[in-house]
VEXTOR-172353 format. One record per residue (C-alpha): z, x, y. Coordinates in steps of 0.02 Angstrom, whole numbers, plus 50000, padded with zeros to 5 digits. Layout:
<nodes>
ZXY...
</nodes>
This chain:
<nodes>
485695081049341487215070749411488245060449285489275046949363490345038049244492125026749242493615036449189493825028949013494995038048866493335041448791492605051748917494045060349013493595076948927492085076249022492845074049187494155080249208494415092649061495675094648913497505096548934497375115748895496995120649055498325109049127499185118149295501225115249255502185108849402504245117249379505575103049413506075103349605504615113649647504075100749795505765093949846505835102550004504205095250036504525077949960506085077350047505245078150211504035064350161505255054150131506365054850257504785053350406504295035850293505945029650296506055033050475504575022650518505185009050432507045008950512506205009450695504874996950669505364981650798505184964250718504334950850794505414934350840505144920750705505514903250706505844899350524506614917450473507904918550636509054932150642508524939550435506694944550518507334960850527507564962050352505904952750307505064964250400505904979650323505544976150153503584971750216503484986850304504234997350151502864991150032501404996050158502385014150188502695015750003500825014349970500625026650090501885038950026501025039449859499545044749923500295059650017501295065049857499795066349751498725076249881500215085649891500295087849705498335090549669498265105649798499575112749689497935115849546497135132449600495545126349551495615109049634495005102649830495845087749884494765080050011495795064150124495025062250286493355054850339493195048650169491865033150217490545033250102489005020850117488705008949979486845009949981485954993549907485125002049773486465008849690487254989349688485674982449620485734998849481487384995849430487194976149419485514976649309486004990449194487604994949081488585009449155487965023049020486215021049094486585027849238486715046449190485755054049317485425043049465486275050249632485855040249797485415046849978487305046950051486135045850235485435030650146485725013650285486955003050230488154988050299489424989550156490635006050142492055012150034493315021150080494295029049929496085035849942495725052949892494145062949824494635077449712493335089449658493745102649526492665117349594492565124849418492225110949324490915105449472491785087549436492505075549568493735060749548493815047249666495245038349704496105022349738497775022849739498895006549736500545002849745500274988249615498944980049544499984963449541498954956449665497184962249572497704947149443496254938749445494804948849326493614943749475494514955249591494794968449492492934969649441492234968749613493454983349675492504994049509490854989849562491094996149727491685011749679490685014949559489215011949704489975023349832490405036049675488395037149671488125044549845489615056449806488475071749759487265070649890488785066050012489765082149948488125092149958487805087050134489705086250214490615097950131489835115850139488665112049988489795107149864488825103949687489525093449549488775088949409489835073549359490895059849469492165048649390492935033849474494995029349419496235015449501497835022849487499325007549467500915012049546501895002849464501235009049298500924994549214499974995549054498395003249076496694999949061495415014449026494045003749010494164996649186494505014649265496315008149266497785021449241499495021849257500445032049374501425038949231499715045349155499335056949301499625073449203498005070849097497215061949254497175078649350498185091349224499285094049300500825095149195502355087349283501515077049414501995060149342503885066449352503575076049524502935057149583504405050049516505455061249612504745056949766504885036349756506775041249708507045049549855506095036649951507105021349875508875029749914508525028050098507425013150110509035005249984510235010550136509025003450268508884985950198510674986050154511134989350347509924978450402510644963450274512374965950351511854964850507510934949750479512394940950389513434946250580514584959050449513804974150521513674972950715514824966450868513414959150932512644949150775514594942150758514674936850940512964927650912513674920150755515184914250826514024905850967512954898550845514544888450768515064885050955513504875050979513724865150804515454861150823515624859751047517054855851101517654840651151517614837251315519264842351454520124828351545519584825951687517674834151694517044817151652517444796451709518334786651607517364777251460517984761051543516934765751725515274772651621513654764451652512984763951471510914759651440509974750051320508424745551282506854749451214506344763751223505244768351383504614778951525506344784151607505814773351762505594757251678507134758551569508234741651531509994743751626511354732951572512964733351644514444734651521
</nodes>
């Protein structure tokens, strides 16, 4: 029998087990590892080549910096928690090829019936289906036989709306239903006998069990691992130190503070403001100029008037 349930405070004993068999992570123990992390994201980000834009001019460099440090932050979250889950002895952190089908079924299941009634019911992973979900990570505690799966996000600030939030549940909580079958089938015959869903929030706002919702700075019961919340929190510090110095180069150079050639185009933007006036001599006297009026017209047909 396969138990599939959301990762509440009421039933985290039952997935992913008490906090006395929590593996303890020693301060500094990843740096050389986060360090590198860190420093490849931060690369991407200063190399990325901004597009030309009309309205943003010469500060779409920065724009596109600080956009680009979001989407790589994201990213860099995800590879510090793999890195920090293969740290348990007893857990497999699965991140590639992670597309699991969201069979009908299991939709229709979960929309009919409260989540409790559910205890059981596993789906055909080779099942046909149009929909997928592909979580961030899958972790499966091999002595348990329990697997997470994961969506990690940088913030939830954009899951506002309840409607949003719910619909992103309900489709893990379908794909979480193949998971045994999927595991069984794709990964050398893994068994588990229960499969918990949890959105993990970045920015560790206050959490919410009930929706599967928990805080980055909950991780430690999340996957016991003692010291991963703080090990995480190393890592975006090292991460914000260089993105910091990116943005700040990239600001000064925008502003014309920071390069020869952003000055030189700043002086030339104030050159075409302000021309100068005109030399004596390049042009004929105002008294000799042929001046038009008129209404305005195809260039042809203008109204001359001698003045």
């Amino acid at each position: 029998m396969t138990t599939v349930t959301k990762l509440t405070s009421a039933n985290h004993a039952a997935v992913a087990g008490g906090r006395e068999n929590a593996v303890r992570i020693r301060p500094g123990a990843l740096a050389a590892q986060f360090e590198s992390l860190a420093e490849a994201a931060a690369a991407t980000i200063a190399e990325s080549e901004p597009v030309c834009d009309e309205v943003l001019g010469r500060f779409v460099g920065l724009a596109s910096r600080i956009r680009s440090t979001s989407f790589h932050e994201g990213r860099l979250l995800e590879q510090g928690l793999l890195a920090i889950a293969s740290a348990h002895p007893d857990l497999l952190v699965l991140s590639q090829g992670l597309r699991l089908p969201i069979v009908p079924a299991a939709l229709e299941a979960l929309k009919a019936n409260d989540w409790k009634t559910l205890e059981g019911l596993s789906f055909d992973a080779g099942a046909r289906s149009r929909q997928c979900y592909t979580p961030d990570l899958i972790i499966v505690n091999r002595r348990k036989r329990t697997a997470l799966v994961i969506d990690l996000k940088r913030s939830l600030a954009s899951y506002g709306d309840t409607n949003r939030m719910d619909a992103l549940t309900l489709k893990m909580m379908a794909a979480a239903l193949v998971v045994p079958d999927w595991l069984y089938k794709e990964h050398k015959r893994i068994a588990v006998d229960a499969v918990g869903i949890a959105i993990i929030d970045g920015a560790s706002r206050p959490s919410a069990h009930d929706k599967g919702v928990w805080a980055l700075s909950e991780i430690d019961a999340l996957l016991e691992i003692e010291g991963a919340a703080a090990a995480m929190s190393d890592l975006r510090d090292r991460f914000a130190v260089r993105v910091r110095k990116i943005l700040a180069e990239t600001a000064r150079e925008a502003l014309g503070l920071g390069s020869a050639s952003m000055q030189a185009d700043a002086v030339q933007a104030e050159t075409d403001e302000h021309p100068d006036p005109v030399g004596e001599g390049m042009e004929e006297p105002a008294a000799r100029r042929v001046i038009t009026f008129g209404l305005a017209a195809r260039p042809q047909r203008a109204l001359r008037v001698a003045h």
